[in-house]
C-alpha positions as CSV (number, residue, x, y, z in Angstrom):
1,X,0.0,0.0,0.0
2,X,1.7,3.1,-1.2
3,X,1.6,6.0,1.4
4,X,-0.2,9.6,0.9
5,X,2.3,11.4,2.4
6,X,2.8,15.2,2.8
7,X,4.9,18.4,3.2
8,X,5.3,21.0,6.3
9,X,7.8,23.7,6.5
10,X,8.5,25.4,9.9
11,X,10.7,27.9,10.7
12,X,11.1,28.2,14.9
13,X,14.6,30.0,15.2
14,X,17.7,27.4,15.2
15,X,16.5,24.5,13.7
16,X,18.8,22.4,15.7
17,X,15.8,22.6,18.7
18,X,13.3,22.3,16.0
19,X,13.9,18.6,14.9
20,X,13.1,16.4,18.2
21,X,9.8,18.2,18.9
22,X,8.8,16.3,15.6
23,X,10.7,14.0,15.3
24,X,9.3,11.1,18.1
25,X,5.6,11.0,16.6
26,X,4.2,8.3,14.9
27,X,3.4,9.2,11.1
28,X,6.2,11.5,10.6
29,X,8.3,10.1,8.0
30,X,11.2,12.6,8.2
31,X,12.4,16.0,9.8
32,X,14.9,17.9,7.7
33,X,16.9,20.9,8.6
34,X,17.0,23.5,5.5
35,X,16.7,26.7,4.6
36,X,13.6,28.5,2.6
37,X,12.5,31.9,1.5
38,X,15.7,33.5,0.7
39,X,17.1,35.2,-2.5
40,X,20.0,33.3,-2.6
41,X,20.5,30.0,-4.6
42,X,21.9,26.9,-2.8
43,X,23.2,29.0,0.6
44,X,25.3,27.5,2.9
45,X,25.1,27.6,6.7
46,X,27.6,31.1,6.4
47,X,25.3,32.7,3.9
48,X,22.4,32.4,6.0
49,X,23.5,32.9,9.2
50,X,24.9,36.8,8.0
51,X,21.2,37.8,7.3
52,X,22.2,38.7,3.9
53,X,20.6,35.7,2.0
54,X,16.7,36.4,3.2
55,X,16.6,32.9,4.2
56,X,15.0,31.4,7.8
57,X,16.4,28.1,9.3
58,X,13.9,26.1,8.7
59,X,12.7,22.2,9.1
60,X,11.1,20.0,6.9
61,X,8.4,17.5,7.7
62,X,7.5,14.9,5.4
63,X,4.5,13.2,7.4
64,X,1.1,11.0,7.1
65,X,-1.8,13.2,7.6
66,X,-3.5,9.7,7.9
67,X,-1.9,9.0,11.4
68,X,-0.8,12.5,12.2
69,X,-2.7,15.8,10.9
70,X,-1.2,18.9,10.0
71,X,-3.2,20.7,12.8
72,X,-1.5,18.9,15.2
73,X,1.4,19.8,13.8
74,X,1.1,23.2,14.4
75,X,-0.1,23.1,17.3
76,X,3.8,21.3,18.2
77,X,5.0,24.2,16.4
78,X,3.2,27.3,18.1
79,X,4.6,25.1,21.7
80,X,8.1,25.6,20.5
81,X,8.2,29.5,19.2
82,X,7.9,32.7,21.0
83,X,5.8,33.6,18.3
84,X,5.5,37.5,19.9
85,X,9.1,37.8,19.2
86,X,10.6,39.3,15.4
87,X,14.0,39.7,15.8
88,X,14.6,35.5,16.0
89,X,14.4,33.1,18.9
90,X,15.5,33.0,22.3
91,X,19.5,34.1,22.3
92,X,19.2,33.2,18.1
93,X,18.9,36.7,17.0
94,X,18.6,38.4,13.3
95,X,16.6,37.4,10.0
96,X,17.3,33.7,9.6
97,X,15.9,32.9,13.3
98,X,12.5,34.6,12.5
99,X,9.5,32.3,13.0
100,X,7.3,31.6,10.0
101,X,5.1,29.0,8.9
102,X,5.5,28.1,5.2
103,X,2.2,26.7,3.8
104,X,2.3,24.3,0.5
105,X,-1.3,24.6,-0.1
106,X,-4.6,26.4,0.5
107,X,-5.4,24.2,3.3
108,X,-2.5,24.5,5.2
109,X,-2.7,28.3,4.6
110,X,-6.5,28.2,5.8
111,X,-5.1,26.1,8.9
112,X,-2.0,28.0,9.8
113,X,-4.2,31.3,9.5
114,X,-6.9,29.9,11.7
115,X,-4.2,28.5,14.6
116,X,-2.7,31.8,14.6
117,X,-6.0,33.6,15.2
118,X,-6.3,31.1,17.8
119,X,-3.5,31.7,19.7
120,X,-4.1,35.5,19.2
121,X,-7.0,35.2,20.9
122,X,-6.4,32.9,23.4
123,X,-4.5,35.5,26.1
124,X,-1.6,33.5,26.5
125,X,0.6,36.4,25.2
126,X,0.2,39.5,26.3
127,X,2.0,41.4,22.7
128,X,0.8,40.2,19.3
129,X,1.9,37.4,17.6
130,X,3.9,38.1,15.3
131,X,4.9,34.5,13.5
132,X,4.2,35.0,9.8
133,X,2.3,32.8,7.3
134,X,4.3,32.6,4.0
135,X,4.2,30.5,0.8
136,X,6.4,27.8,0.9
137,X,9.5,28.6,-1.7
138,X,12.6,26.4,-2.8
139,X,13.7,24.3,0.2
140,X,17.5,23.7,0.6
141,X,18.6,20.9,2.7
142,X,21.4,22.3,5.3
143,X,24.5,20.8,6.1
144,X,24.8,16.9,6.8
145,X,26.2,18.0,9.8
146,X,23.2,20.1,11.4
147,X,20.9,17.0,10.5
148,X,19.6,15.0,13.6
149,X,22.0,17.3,15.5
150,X,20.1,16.3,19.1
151,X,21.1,12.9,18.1
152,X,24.6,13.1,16.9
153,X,25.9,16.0,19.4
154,X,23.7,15.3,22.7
155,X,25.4,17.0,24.8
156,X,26.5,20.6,22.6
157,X,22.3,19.7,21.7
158,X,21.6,20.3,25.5
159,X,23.7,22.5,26.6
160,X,22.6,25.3,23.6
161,X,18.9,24.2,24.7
162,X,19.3,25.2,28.1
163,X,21.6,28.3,27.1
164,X,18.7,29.3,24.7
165,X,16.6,30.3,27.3
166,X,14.1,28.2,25.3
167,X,13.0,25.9,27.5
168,X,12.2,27.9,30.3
169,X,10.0,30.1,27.9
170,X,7.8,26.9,27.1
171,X,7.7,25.3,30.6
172,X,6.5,29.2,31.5
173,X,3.8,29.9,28.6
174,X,2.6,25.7,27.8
């Protein structure tokens, strides 16, 4: 039986702390780091992390909506973000750290829009949110070396985790 599987593109900051979240679900095939919505054609790591290439860090989900939905998805995603933040993430800071859902279709437009609204509503954050809702571009695959970073470098993995500030934001707003 051949498998219907989709696309989801999230950027949450460094994309390093943006894998695991995903990554231990049922139905998620894969979780790729990359980069997306920049100007510049095959980046590297360097290019990106100057600001100058427009891109975001970004991952890649490649997923079953039959066993896991894409609402659920973001839902993972807004738990990760301080989506009331536009200069990046946490201590990440500058262009490529932005948060930003990229949509690959109406429907995950319509859902990302309403799941914003959502959490705009909701009164969890005091400021607005600020997380933008973009068409998904060209996707470039990062490094070999930033993939399954948690995994390969647990301990630099941890350490820049608890450094971030991150977790203490999500223990203090989820």
């Amino acid at each position: 039986m051949e498998k219907n599987l989709h696309i989801a593109t999230f950027a949450g900051g460094c994309f390093w702390c943006m894998v695991k979240p995903f990554d231990q679900w049922d139905g998620i095939e894969s979780v790729i780091s990359g980069y997306m919505g920049g100007h510049l054609e095959n980046p590297t790591y360097e290019d990106v992390k100057t600001g100058e290439s427009g891109h975001y860090e970004v991952v890649q989900i490649t997923y079953d909506p039959s066993i896991f939905s894409y609402e659920k998805l973001l839902e993972i995603f807004w738990q990760q973000i301080d989506p009331t933040d536009e200069g990046g993430q946490f201590h990440d800071r500058g262009s490529s750290y932005r948060s930003a859902i990229f949509y690959h279709d109406d429907e995950q437009k319509e859902a990302a829009e309403l799941s914003k609204l959502e959490l705009a509503s909701s009164g969890k954050f005091q400021k607005p949110i600020v997380t933008e809702i973009l068409p998904a571009q060209t996707f470039y695959k990062a490094e070999e070396y930033h993939q399954d970073y948690y995994k390969k470098n647990k301990a630099e993995y941890l350490e820049d985790r608890q450094k971030s500030g991150r977790d203490e934001f999500i223990k203090k707003h989820w």
